[in-house]
C-alpha positions as CSV (number, residue, x, y, z in Angstrom):
1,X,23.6,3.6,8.5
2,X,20.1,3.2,7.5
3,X,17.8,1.3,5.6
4,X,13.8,1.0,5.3
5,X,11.4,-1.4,4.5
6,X,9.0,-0.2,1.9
7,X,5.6,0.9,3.1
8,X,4.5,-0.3,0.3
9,X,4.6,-4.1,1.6
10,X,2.9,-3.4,4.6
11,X,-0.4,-5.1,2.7
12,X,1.5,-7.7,0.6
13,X,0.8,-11.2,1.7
14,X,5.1,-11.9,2.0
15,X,6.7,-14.1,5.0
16,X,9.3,-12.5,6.6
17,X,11.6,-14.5,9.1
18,X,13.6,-12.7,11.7
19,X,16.9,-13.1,10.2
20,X,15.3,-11.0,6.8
21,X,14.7,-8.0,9.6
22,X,17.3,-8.0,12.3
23,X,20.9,-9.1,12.2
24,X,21.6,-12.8,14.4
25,X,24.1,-14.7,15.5
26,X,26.5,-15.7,12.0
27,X,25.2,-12.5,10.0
28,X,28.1,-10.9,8.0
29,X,28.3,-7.1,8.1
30,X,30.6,-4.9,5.8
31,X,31.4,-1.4,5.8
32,X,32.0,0.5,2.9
33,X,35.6,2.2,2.7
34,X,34.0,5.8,2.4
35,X,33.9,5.4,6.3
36,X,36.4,8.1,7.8
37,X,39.6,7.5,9.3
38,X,38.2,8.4,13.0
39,X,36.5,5.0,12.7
40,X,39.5,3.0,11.0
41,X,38.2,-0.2,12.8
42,X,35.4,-0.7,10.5
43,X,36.5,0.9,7.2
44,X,36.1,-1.0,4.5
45,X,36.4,-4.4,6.7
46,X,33.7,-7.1,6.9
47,X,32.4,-9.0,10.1
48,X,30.8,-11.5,11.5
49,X,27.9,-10.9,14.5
50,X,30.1,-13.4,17.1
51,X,27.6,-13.7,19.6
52,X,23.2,-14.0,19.8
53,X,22.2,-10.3,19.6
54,X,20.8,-8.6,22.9
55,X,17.0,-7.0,21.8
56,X,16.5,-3.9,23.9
57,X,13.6,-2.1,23.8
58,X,13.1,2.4,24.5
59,X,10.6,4.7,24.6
60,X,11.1,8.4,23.7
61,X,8.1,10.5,23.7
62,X,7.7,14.3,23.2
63,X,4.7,16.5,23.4
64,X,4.7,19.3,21.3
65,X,2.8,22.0,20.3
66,X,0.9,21.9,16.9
67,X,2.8,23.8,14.2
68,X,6.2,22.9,16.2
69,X,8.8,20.5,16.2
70,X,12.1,19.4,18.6
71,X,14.9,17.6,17.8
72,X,15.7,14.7,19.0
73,X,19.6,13.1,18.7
74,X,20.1,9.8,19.5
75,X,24.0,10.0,20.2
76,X,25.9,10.0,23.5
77,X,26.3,13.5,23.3
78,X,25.0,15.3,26.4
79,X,22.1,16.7,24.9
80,X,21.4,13.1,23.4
81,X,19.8,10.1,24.1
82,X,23.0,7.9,24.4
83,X,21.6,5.0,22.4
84,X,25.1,4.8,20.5
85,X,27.6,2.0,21.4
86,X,30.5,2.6,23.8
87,X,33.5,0.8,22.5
88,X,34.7,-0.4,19.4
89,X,33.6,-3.7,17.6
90,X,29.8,-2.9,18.3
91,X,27.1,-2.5,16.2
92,X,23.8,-1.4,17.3
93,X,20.9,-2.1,15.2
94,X,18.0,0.2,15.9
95,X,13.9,-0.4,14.8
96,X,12.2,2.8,14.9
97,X,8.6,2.2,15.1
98,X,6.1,5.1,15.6
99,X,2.7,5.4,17.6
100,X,-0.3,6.7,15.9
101,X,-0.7,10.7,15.9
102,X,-0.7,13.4,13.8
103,X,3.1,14.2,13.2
104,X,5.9,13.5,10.7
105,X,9.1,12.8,11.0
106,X,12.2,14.2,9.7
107,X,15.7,12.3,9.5
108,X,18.9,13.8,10.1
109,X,22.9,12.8,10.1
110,X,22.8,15.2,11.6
111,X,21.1,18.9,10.3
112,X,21.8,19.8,7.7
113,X,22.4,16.8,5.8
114,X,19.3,15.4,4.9
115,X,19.1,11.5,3.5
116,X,15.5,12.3,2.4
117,X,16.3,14.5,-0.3
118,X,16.3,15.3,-3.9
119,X,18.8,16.9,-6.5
120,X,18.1,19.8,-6.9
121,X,18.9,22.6,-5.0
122,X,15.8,23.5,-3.4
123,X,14.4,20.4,-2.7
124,X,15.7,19.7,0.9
125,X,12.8,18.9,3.8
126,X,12.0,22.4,5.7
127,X,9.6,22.0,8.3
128,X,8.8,25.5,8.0
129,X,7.9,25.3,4.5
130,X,4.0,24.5,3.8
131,X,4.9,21.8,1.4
132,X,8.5,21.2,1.6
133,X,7.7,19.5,5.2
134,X,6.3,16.6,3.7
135,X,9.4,16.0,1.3
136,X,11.4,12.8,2.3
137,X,9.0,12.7,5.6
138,X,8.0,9.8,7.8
139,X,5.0,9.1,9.3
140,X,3.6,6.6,12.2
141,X,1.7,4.1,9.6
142,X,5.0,4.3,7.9
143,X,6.8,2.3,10.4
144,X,4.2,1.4,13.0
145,X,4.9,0.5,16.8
146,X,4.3,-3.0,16.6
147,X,5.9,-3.3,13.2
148,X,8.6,-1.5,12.5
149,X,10.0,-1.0,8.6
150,X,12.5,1.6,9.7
151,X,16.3,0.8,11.0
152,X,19.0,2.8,11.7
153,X,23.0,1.4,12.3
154,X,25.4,3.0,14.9
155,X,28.7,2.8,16.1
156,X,31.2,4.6,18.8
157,X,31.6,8.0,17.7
158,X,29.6,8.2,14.5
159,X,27.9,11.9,13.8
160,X,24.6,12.0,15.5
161,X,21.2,10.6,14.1
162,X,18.7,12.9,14.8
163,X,15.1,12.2,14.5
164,X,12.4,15.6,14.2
165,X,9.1,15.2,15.0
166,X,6.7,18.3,13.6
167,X,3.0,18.4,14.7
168,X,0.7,19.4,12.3
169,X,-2.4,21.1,12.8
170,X,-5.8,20.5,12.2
171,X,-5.9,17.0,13.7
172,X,-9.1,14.9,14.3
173,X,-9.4,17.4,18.0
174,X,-9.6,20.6,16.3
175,X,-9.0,21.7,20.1
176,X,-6.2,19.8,20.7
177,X,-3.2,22.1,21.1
178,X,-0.3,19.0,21.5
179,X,0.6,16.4,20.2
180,X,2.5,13.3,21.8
181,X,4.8,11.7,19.4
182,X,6.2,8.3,20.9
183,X,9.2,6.2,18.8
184,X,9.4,2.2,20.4
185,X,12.9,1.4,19.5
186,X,14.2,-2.0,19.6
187,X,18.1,-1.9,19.9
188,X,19.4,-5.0,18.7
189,X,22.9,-5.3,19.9
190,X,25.6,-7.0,18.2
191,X,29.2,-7.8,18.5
192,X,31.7,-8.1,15.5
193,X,34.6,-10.2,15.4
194,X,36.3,-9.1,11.9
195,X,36.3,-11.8,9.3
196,X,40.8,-10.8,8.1
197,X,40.2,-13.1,4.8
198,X,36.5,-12.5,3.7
199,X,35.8,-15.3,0.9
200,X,33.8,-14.0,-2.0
201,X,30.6,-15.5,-0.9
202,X,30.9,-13.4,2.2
203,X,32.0,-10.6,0.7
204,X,29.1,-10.9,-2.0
205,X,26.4,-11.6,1.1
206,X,27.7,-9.5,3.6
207,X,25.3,-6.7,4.5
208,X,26.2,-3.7,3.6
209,X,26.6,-0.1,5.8
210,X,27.3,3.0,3.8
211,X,28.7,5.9,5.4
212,X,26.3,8.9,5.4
213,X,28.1,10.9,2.9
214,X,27.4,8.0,0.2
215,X,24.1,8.8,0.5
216,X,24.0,12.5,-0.3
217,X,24.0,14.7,-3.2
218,X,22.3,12.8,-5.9
């Protein structure tokens, strides 16, 4: 459902080659059994991507006020931004890079449920909160535009994604009143053929896709 590149590499001298970054052609996909019975296709089966990927690329933007935030739900809902598959046997594969600005970025599956987290209690990301907004947060030189390190997985019918952007104040314009916060998303699009007889090797390799719930409460 989501996974991340570490920031942290950004500077290391590493080679990366397509395949290490977006699913191709031959790739083998599992997802966990934790996945619900409204999406019995994919529970607990594995897959192989059956045809080249299609790369699409969006642009969402928002302006928003300093001291604000919006939501922003990337589901076919009829609020959202339908960036979800249609039919069964899809994945897509979404890079969220971010263009420079003062804001952070929240991630949701969708609100409340917070991936960003930590244990206890009281440790959830609240935007409201003076330094619980930066818990878990994201921001544009941790994913940039041209390089994206952040990926989110969908399918037909999963829970919205919802991405919230919060503008903070006190930017490099100390007259600047908005903010425009712009996410370049590349959708890779893939489709699965399921594999009925995984070998272990495939099995072993296969990449992995947790449902949201495995990565909560700890």
């Amino acid at each position: 459902m989501i996974y991340e590149i570490s920031p942290l590499l950004a500077k290391t001298a590493i080679s990366v080659k397509p395949e290490d970054i977006l699913l191709q052609k031959g790739a083998w996909v599992k997802f966990s059994s934790a996945w619900p019975g409204t999406h019995k296709w994919a529970s607990g089966k594995l897959f192989v991507v059956s045809a080249e990927p299609i790369l699409v690329p969006y642009a969402i933007s928002r302006i928003i006020p300093e001291d604000d935030y919006c939501d922003i739900d990337l589901s076919n809902s009829d609020s959202g931004e339908k960036l979800y598959p249609e039919n069964e046997g899809v994945l897509y594969q979404i890079a969220v890079g971010m263009k420079p600005g003062d804001y952070l970025v929240h991630f949701y599956l969708p609100s409340p449920r917070y991936i960003y987290h930590l244990g206890e209690a009281s440790m959830f990301p609240d935007v409201a909160s003076s330094t619980l907004r930066y818990l878990g947060a994201k921001r544009p030189e941790d994913s940039p535009a041209d390089a994206p390190l952040w990926f989110l997985f969908a399918i037909k019918d999963m829970p919205p994604i919802t991405l919230r952007p919060y503008v903070e104040t006190g930017g490099d314009d100390a007259t600047q009143a908005f903010e425009k916060c712009t996410f370049m998303l590349k959708i890779n699009k893939c489709l699965l053929d399921e594999v009925k007889n995984p070998s272990k090797e495939q099995i072993e390799r296969a990449f992995l896709i947790r449902w949201r719930d495995e990565l909560l409460g700890y």
